[in-house]
Residue, then its C-alpha position, 0 to 999 in steps of 0.5 A: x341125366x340119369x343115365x349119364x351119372x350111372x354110366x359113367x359111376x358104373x364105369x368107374x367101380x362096380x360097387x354103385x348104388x342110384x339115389x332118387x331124390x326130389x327138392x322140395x318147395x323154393x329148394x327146387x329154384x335155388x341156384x346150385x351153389x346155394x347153401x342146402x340142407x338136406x331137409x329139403x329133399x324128399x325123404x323117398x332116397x335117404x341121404x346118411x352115413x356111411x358116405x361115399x368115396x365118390x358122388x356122380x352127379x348130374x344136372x342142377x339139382x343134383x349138382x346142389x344137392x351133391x355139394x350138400x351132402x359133401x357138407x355134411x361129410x365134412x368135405x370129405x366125399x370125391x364129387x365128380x358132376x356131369x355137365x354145367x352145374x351152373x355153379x363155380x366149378x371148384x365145388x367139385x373134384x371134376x366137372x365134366x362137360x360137352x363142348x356146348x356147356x358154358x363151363x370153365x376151369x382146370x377142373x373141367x373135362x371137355x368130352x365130344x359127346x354125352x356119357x352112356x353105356x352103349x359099349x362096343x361089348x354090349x353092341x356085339x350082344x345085341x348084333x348077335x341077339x337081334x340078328x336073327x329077329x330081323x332076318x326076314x327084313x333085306x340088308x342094308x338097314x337104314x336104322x332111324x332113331x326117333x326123339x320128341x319135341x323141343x322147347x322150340x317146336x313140336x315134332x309134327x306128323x308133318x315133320x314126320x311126313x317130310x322125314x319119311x319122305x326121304x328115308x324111303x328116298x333114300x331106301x329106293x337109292x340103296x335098297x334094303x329096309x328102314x327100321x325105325x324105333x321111337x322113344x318115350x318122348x316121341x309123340x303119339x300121333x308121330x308114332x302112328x304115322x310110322x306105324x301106319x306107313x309100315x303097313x303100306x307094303x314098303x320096306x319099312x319096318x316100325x317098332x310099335x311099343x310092344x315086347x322088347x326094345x330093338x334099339x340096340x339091336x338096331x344101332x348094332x345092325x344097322x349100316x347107317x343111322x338117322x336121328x332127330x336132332x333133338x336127342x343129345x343122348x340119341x346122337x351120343x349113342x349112334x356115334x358109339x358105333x362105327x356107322x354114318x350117322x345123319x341127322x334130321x332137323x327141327x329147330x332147336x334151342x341154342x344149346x342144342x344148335x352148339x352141339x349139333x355144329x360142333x359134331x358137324x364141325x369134327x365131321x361126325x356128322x351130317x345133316x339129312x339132305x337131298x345130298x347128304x353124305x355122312x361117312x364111317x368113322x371110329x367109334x367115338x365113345x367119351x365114357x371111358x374117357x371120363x372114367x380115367x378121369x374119374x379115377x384119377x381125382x379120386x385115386x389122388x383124394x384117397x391118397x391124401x387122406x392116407 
């Protein structure tokens, strides 16, 4: 959420400034539209004067206390709030959502993918910073982004065996290597499965933790890409460049069912099967999208109030 709100604040404006707060006590179960006082946030990120032009929001909470603060100010700050802030959209100057987010209005945007700030610039850089790192590894990279856990299932070794499976069927198929980076949500034990499968001599290759994150590097690099289907954020990201982009499957909720169908749908990708078969597209990056709409509203804000 953090990363939605920041990048698209910071594609709109390079004066940002990131407030971190917490609710405290029944604040933290209050409906979003629920009139808040300040008092109830954690005092670590003060909230005061001077006020913004503009408030990026993302996420429930953040939604009630964005509205909060506009209160305080008189109505006078641009709210812009990424994803449903399960709250009438008119609190806000822009809602900002994915097909998947049961939000509607004339207010609200609808993007394919989540925000984020993997830019075709930014993959250039890491293309050029990574590529020397992974030239004692054989072209083509099959680059594999691992997620975590959902509220569903857990992501076992046993999945972790199944998918491994079919990366180096895969591998065996097309050659070259398979490079894959966990996150900070992968299980421990499905990381060491990867890391111990790399040591068996294969063409895998498996980022253990240690030094720099490749992951750029790897989504810049690789010529397919395979990611859990639990990470939102993930898929969002492998679609900003141009490469197939398959996923493999564990069960998910029904928001994340939603999303996934509706890329499936856009043929923006494709589920990792015996016969799956992802293809190169343009990059689809909704970012930059949001970013003009951003503007917009507040440009017209900024107009009226002179």
């Amino acid at each position: 959420m953090r990363t939605q709100a920041r990048a698209l604040a910071m594609a709109v404006t390079d004066d940002v400034t990131e407030k971190v707060v917490r609710l405290r006590g029944l604040w933290r179960r209050a409906p979003a539209g629920f009139p808040m006082l300040l008092s109830g946030l954690d005092p670590a990120d003060a909230l005061q004067p001077p006020w913004p032009d503009l408030i990026v929001s993302c996420g429930r909470r953040a939604a009630a206390v964005a509205i909060a603060v506009n209160k305080k100010a008189s109505g006078q700050i641009c709210l812009v709030h990424v994803q449903d802030p399960q709250t009438n959209p008119r609190c806000f100057d822009l809602v900002v959502a994915m097909g998947h987010d049961r939000v509607n209005g004339p207010n609200v945007l609808r993007v394919p993918t989540a925000l984020h700030d993997v830019t075709q610039e930014g993959l250039a850089s890491a293309a050029r910073e990574w590529g020397s790192r992974f030239e004692f590894l054989p072209r083509p990279f099959l680059g594999v982004l691992l997620g975590g856990s959902t509220a569903r299932t857990r992501f076992t070794v046993e999945h972790a065996d199944r998918l491994r499976e079919r990366l180096m069927a895969l591998q065996r198929e097309f050659g070259g290597a398979v490079l894959v980076v966990p996150s900070r949500r992968t299980p421990e034990d499905v990381v060491r499965h990867f890391e111990d499968a790399a040591t068996e001599g294969g063409p895998l290759w498996a980022w253990t933790g240690a030094g720099e994150n490749p992951y750029r590097g790897v989504l810049a690099l690789s010529d397919r890409l395979v990611v859990t289907a639990d990470s939102i954020s993930m898929i969002s990201e492998a679609l900003a460049t141009p490469h197939p982009v398959e996923l493999f499957m564990i069960e998910l909720g029904a928001r994340h069912t939603r999303f996934v169908d509706d890329l499936t749908r856009r043929k923006l990708v494709a589920p990792l099967t015996e016969e799956s078969g992802a293809e190169s597209r343009a990059a689809v990056y909704s970012t930059p999208i949001a970013a003009a709409a951003t503007m917009n509203v507040l440009s017209n804000r900024l107009a009226r109030a002179n």
